[in-house]
Residue frames as a rotation matrix with the C-alpha (Angstrom) as fourth column:
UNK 1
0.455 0.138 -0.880 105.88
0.091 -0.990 -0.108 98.59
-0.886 -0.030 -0.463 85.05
UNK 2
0.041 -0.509 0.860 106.47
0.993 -0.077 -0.092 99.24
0.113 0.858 0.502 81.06
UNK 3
-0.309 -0.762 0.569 108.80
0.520 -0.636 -0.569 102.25
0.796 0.121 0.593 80.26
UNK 4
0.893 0.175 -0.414 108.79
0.441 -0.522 0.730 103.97
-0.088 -0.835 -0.544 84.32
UNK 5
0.054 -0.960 0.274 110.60
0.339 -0.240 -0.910 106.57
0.939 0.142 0.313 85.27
UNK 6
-0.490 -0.056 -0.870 111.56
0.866 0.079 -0.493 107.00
0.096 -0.995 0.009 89.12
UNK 7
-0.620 0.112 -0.776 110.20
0.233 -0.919 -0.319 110.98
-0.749 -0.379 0.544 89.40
UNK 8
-0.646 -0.011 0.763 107.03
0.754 -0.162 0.636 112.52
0.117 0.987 0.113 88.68
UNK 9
-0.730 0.409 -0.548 105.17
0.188 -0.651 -0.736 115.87
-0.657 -0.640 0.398 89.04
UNK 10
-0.441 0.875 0.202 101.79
0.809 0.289 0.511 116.45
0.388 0.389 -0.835 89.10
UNK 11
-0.918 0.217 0.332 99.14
-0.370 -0.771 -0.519 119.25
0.144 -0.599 0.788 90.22
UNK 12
-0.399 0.901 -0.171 95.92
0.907 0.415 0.068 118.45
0.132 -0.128 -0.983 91.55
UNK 13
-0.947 0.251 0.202 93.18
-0.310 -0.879 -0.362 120.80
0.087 -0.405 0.910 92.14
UNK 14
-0.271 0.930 -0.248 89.84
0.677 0.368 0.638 120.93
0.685 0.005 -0.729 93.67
UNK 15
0.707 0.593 -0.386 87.38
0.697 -0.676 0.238 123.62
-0.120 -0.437 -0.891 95.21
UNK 16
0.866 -0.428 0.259 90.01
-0.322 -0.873 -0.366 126.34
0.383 0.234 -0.894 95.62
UNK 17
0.690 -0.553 0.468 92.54
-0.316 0.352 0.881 123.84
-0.651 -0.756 0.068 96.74
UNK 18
0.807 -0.288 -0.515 95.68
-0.429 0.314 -0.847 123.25
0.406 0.905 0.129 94.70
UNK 19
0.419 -0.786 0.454 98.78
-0.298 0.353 0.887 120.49
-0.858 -0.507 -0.086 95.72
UNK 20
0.551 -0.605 -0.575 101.56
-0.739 -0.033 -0.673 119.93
0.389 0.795 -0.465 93.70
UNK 21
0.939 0.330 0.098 102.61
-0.336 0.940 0.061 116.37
-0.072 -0.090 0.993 93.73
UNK 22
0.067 -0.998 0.012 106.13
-0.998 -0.067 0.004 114.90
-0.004 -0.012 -1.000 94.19
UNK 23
0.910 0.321 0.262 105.90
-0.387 0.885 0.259 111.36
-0.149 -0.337 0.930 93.46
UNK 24
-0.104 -0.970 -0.218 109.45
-0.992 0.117 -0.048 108.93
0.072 0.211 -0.975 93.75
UNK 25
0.390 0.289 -0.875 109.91
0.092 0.933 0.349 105.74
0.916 -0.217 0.337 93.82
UNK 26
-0.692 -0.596 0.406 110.96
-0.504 -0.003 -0.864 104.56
0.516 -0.803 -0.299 97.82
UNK 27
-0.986 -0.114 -0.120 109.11
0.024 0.618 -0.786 103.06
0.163 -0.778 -0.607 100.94
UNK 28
-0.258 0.966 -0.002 105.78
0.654 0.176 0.735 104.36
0.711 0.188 -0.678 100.53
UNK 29
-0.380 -0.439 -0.814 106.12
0.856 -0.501 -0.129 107.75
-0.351 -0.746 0.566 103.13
UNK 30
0.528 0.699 0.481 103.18
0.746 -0.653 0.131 110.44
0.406 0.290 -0.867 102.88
UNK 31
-0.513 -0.248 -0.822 104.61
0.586 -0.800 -0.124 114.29
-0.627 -0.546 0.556 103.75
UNK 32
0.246 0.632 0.734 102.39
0.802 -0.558 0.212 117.24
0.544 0.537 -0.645 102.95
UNK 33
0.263 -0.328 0.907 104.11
0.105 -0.925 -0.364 120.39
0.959 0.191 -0.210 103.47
UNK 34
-0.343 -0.830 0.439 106.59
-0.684 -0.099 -0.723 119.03
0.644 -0.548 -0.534 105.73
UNK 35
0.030 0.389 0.921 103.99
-0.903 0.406 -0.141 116.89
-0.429 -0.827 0.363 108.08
UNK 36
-0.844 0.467 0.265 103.08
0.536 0.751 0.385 113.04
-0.019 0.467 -0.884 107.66
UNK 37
-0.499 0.865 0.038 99.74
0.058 -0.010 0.998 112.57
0.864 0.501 -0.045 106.09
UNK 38
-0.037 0.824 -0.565 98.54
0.754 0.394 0.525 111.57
0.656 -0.407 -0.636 109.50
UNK 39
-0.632 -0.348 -0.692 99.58
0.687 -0.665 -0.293 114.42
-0.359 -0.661 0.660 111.24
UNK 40
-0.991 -0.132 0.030 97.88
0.114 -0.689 0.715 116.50
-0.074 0.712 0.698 108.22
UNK 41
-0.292 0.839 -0.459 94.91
-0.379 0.339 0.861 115.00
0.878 0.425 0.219 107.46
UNK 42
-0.787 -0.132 0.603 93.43
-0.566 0.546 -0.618 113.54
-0.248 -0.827 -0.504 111.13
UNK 43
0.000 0.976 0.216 90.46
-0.874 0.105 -0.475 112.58
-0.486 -0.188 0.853 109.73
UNK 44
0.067 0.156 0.985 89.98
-0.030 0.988 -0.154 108.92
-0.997 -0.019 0.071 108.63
UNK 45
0.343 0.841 0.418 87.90
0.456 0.240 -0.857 109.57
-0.821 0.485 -0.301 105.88
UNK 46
0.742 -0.379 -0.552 90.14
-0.662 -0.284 -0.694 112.09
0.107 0.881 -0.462 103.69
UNK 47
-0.363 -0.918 0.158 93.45
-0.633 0.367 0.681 109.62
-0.684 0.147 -0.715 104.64
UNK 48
-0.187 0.224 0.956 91.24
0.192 0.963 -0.188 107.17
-0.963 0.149 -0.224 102.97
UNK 49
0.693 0.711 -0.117 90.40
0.119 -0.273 -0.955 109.02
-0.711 0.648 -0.274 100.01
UNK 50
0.444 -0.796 -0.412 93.78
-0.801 -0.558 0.215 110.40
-0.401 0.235 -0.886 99.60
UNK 51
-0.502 -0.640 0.582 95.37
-0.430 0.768 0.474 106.95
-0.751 -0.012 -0.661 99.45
UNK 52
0.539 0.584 0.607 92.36
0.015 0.713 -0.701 105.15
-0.842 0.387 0.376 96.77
UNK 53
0.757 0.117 -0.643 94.36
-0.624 -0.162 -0.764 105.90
-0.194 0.980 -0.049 94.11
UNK 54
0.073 -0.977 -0.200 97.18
-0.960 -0.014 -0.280 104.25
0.270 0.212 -0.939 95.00
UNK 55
-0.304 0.653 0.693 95.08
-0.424 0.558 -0.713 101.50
-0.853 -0.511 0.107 96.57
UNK 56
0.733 0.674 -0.097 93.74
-0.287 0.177 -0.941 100.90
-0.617 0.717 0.323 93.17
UNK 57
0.783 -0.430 -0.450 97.07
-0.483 0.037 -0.875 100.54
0.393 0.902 -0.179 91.19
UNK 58
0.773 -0.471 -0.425 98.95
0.506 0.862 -0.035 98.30
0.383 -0.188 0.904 93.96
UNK 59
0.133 -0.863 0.487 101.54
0.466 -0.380 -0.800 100.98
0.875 0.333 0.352 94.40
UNK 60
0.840 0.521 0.152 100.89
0.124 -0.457 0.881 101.86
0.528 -0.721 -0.449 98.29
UNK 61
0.557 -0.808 -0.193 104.36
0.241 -0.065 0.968 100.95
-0.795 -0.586 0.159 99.54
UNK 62
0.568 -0.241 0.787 105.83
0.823 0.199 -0.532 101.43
-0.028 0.950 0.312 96.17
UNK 63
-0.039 -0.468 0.883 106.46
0.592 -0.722 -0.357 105.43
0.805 0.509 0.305 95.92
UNK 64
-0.420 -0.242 -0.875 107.23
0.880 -0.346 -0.326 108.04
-0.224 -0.906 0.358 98.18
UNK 65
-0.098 0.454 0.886 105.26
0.859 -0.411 0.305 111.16
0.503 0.791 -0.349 98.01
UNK 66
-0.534 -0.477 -0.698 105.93
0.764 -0.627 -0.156 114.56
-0.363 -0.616 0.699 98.48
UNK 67
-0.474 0.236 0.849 103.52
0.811 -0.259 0.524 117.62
0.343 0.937 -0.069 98.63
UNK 68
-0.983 0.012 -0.183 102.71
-0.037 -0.990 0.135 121.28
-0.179 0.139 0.974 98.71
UNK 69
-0.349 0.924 0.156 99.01
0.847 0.240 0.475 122.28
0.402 0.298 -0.866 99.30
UNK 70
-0.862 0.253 -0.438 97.38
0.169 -0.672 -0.721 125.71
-0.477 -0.695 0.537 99.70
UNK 71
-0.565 0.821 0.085 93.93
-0.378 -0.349 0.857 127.05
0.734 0.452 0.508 99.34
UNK 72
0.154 0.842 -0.516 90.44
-0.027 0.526 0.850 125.64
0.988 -0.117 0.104 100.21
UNK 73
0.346 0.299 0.889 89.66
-0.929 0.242 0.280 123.64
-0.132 -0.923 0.362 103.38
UNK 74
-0.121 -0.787 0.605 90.42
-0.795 0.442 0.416 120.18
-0.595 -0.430 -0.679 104.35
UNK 75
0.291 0.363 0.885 88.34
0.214 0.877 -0.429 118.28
-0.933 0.314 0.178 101.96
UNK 76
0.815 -0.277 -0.509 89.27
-0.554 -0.632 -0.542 120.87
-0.172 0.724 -0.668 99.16
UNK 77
0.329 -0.943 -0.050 93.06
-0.939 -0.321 -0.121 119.61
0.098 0.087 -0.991 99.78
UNK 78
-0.312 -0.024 0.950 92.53
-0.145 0.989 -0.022 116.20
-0.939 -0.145 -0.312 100.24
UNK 79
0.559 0.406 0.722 90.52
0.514 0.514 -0.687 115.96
-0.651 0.755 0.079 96.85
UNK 80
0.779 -0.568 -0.265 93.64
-0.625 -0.732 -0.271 117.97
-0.040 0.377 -0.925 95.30
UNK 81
-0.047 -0.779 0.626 95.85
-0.837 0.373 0.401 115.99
-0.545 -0.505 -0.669 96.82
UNK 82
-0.094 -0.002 0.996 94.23
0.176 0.984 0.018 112.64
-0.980 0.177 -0.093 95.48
UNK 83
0.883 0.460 0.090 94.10
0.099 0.004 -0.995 114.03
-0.458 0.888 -0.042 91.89
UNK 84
0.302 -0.913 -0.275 97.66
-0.947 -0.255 -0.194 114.82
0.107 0.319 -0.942 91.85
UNK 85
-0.047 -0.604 0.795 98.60
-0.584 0.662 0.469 111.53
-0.810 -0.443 -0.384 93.03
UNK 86
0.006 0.079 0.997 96.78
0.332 0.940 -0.076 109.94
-0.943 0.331 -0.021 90.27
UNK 87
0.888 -0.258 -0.380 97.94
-0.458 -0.568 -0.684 112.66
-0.040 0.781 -0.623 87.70
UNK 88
-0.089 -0.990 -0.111 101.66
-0.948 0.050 0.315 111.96
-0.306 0.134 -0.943 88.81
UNK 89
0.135 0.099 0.986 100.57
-0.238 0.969 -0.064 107.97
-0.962 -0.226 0.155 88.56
UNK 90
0.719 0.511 0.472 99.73
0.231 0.464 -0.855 108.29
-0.656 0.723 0.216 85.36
UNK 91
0.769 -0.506 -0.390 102.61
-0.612 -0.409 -0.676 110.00
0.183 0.759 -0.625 84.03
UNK 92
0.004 -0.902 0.431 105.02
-0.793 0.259 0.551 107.21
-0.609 -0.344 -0.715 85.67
UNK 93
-0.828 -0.173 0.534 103.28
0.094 0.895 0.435 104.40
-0.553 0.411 -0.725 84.19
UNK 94
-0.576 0.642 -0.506 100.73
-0.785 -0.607 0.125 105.12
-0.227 0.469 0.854 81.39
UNK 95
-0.453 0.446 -0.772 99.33
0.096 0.886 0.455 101.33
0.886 0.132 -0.444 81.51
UNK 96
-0.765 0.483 -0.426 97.89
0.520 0.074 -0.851 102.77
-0.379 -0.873 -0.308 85.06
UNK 97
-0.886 0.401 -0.233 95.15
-0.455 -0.653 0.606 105.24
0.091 0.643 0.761 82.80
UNK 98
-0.311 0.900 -0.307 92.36
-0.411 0.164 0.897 103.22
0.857 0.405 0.318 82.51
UNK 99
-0.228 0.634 -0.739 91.83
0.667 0.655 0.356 102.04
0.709 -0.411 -0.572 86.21
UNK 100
-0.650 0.183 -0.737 92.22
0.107 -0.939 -0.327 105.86
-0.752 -0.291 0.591 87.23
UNK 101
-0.933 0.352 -0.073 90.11
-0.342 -0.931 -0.125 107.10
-0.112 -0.091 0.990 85.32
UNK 102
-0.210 0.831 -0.514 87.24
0.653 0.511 0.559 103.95
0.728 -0.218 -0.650 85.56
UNK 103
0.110 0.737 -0.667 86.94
0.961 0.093 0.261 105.60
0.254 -0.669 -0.698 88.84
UNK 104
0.574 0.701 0.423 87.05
0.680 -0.696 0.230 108.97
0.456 0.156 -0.876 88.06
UNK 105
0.269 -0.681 -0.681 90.68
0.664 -0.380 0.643 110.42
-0.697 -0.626 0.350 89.67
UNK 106
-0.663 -0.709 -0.242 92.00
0.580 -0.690 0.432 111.84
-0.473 0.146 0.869 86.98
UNK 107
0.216 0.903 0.371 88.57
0.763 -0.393 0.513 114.03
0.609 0.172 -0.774 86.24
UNK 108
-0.999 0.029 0.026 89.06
-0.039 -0.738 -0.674 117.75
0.000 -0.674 0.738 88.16
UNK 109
0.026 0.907 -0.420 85.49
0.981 -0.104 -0.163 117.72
-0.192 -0.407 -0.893 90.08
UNK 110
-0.574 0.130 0.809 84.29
0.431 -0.792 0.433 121.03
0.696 0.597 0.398 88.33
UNK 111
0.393 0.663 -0.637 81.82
0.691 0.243 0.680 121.52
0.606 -0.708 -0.363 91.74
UNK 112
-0.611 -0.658 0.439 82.45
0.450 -0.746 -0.491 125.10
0.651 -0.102 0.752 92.83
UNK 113
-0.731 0.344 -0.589 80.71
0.368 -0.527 -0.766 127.50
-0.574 -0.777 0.259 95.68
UNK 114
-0.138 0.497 0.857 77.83
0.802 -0.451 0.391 128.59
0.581 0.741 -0.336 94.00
UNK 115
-0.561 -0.828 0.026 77.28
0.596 -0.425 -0.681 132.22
0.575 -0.366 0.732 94.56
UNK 116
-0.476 0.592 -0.651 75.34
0.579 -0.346 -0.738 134.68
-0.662 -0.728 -0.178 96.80
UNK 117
-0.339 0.260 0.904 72.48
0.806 -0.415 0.422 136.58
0.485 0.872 -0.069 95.27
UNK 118
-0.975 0.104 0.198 71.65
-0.152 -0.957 -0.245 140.13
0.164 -0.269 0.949 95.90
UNK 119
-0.318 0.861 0.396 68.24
-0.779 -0.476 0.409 140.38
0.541 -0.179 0.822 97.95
UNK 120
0.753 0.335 -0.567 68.67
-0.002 0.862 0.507 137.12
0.658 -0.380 0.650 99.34
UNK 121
0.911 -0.008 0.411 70.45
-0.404 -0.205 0.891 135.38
0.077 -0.979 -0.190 102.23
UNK 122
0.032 -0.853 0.521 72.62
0.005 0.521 0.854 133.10
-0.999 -0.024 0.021 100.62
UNK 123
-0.959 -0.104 -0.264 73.18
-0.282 0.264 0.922 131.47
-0.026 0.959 -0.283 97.33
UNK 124
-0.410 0.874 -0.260 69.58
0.250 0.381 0.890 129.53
0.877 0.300 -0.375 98.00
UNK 125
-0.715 0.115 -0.690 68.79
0.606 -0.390 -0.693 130.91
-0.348 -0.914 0.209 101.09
UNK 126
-0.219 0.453 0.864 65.76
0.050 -0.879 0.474 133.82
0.974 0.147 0.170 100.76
UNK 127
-0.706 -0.012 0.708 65.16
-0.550 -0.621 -0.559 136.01
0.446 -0.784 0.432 103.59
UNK 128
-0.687 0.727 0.000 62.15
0.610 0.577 -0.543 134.74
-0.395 -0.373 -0.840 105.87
UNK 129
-0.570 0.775 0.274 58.67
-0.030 -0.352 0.935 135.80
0.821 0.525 0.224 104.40
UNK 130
-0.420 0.882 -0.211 55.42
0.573 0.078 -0.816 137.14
-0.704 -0.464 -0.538 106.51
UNK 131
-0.413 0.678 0.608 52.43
0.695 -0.196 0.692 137.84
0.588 0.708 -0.390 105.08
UNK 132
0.804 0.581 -0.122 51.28
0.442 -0.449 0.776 139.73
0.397 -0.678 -0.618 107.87
């Protein structure tokens, strides 16, 4: 690690989900507004997402991380979550930059609700049609 410093905050965001990121160094200990990760997150699949950044840069037992997530739904806050992590990465050690963003962490996924149109059912929905 060239020039680290032990403490860094970050914000992620994604869909309407925003977490503010508490990274330290310590034991490697997930809490998201107060819970563990696994308590938070049950699903496999976002614990796995959540974690790739740190997975990528070696640093899984490395830092402790603390964070603060409201908005969205659960994937919303999971892909929040992992953007802060690898926001706060990058500001601890800036020699971690280029394998975050090879794979696209620190990018905010611009991918928003798209909206409803007047005369229709949904956004692409359209009512049902009869000719008859």
């Amino acid at each position: 690690m060239s020039n680290a410093t032990s403490l860094a905050i970050a914000t992620g965001k994604r869909k309407n989900a925003i977490a503010r990121v508490r990274l330290a160094l310590g034991s490697g200990s997930i809490t998201i507004n107060g819970r563990e990760m696994d308590e938070y997150f049950p699903r496999e699949a976002l614990r796995i997402m959540v974690l790739r950044p740190l997975e990528i840069t070696d640093s899984l037992d490395r830092y402790d991380i603390r964070a603060s997530i409201h908005g969205g739904g659960v994937s919303g806050q999971a892909g929040a979550l992992r953007h802060g992590i690898a926001r706060a990465l990058e500001k601890i050690d800036a020699a971690q930059r280029l394998p975050l963003k090879r794979e696209g962490f620190l990018t905010r996924d611009p991918r928003r609700k798209e909206r409803k149109k007047y005369g229709q059912k949904g956004a692409r929905a359209r009512f049902q049609f009869s000719k008859r």
